[in-house]
Structure formats: C-alpha cells, structure tokens
C-alpha positions in Angstrom: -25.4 12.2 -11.2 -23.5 15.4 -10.5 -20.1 15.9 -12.5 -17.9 17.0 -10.0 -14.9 19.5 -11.2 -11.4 18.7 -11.2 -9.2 19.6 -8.4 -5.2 20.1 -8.5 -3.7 17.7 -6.0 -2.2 19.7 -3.5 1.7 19.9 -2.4 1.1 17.3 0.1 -0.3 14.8 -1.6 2.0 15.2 -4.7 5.0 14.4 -2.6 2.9 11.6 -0.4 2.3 10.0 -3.7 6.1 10.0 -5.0 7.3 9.1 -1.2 4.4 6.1 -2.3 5.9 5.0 -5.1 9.5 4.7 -4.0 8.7 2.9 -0.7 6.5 0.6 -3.3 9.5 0.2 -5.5 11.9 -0.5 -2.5 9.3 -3.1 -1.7 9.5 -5.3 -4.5 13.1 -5.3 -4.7 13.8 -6.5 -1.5 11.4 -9.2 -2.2 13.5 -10.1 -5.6 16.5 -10.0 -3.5 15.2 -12.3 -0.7 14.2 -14.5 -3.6 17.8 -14.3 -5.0 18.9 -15.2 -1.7 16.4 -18.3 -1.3 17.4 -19.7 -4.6 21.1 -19.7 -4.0 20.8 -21.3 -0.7 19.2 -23.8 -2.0 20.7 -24.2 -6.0 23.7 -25.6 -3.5 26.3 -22.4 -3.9 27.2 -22.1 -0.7 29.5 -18.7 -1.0 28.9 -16.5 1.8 30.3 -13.2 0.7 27.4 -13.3 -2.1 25.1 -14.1 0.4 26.4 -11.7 3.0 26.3 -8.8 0.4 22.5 -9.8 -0.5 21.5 -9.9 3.3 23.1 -6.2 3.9 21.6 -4.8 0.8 18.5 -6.4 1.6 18.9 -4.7 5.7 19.7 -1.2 3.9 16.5 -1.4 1.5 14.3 -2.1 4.6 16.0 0.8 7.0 15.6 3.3 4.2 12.4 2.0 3.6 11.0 2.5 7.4 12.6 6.1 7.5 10.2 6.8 4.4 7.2 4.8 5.8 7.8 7.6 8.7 8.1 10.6 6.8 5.1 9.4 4.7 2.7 9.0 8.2 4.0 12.8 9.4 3.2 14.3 5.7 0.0 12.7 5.7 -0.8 13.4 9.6 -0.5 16.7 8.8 -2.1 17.2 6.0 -4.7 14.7 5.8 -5.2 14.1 9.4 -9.2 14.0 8.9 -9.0 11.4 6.4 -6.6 9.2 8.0 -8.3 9.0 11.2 -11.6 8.0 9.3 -9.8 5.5 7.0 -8.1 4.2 10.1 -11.3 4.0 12.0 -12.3 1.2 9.5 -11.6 -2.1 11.1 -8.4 -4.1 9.5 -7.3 -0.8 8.4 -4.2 0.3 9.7 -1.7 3.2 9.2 0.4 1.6 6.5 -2.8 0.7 4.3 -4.6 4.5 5.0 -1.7 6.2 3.6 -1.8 4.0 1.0 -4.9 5.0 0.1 -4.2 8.9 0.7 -1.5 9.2 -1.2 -3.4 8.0 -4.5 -6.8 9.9 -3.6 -5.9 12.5 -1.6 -9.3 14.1 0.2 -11.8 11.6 0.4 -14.7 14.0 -0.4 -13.7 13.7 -3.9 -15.9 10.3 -3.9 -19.5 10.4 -3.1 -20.1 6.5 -2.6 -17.7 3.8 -1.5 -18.8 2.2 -4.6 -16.9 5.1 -6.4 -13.6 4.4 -4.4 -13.2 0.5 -4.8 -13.9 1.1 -8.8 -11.1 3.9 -8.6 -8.6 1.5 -6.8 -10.6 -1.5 -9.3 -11.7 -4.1 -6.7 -14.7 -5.0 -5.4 -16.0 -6.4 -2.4 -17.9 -9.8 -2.9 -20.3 -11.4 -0.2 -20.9 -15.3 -0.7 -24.1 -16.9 0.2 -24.6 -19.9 -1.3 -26.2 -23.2 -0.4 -24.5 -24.1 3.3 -21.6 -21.2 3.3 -24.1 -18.7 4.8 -21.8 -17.3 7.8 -18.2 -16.8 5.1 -16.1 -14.5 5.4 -16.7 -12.2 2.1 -13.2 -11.4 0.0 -12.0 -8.3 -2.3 -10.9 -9.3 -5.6 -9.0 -7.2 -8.5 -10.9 -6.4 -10.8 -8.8 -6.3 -14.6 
C-alpha cells in the first residue's frame, strides 16, 4: 500500500465546502419548518398569519438556497470540471449529488479504489443474492 502525502485543499474547494454546508443547513431547516407547519395544520390552530409567516420563510430558505445550489455548480465547474463530468457520468448521479461529493473530496485522484471513497463517505454498497432474490436491486447502507 503506498502512503500517499497530504495535500492542502485548494481555494475552491474550501469555499465549495462552506457553500456545502450552508445549503446543507438551509436544508434541514426548511424541513423543521414544513414540519412546524404540518403539525399546526393538523393540532387544529387554524391562525393563518402563523402559518403565512412559516410558508414565506419557508419560500425565502428555498430561493436562497437555489442561488447557492448555483453558485456551488459554477465554483465547481470551474474548478473541478474533470471530476464532475466523471462523477456525473455515473448513472443516478446527478449534478446536485457530484458536488456533493466534490466539495468534501475535492480531486478524486486522492483515492486509488472506489473502495477507498465509500469508506471515506462510510457506506458501502451491498449486493443480495440469496435463495430466489437473484435479479434485486442491491442498496447502500451507512455504515456507523
């Protein structure tokens, strides 16, 4: 096994990984809101202004959150335009999910195996073949 050296993430991929984590963060709280809103519409309160104010902050979250899904893309186009037309090449793979992955490994010649890049991210790929289930679909599953 060769013992590859360390290498300083670039500009880039420093600010494709913070971009990450806010669009990441602005994800799960409109999903806390829309569960806000789902339990007061059905816990009976019917007041509309709260409602109304949880709808609009929940629309603002989402248009902020597609401006940075779009600066994201262009940062990583440019600078990892190699990597994200190989991730992308991957069936199911889309552009949301490739910068994903860029923005928390930055050039993928830092793993040698795919092995190596599911153990990074900590899931793993699992084929089933037992008894009559020869032809299923295999799943990913996190590993803890």
């Amino acid at each position: 096994m060769v013992v590859r050296r360390w290498v300083e993430p670039n500009q880039d991929q420093l600010e494709a990984k913070e971009i990450q984590s806010v669009i990441d963060k602005y994800t799960s709280m409109a999903q806390r809101l829309k569960n806000q809103c789902h339990a007061f519409s059905n816990s009976g309160i019917n007041d509309e202004f709260l409602l109304g104010t949880l709808k609009k902050t929940i629309n603002e979250i989402d248009a902020t959150k597609k401006i940075l899904e779009k600066k994201l893309f262009e940062l990583i186009d440019r600078g990892f335009h190699r990597e994200l037309n190989l991730i992308t090449s991957v069936s199911g793979i889309g552009k949301a999910t490739a910068c994903l992955i860029i923005s928390k490994i930055g050039n993928c010649s830092t793993f040698q195996r795919s092995g190596q890049l599911t153990s990074y991210f900590g899931i793993t790929p699992v084929e089933s073949y037992s008894g009559t289930a020869l032809n299923s679909k295999g799943v990913v599953i996190k590993a803890c």
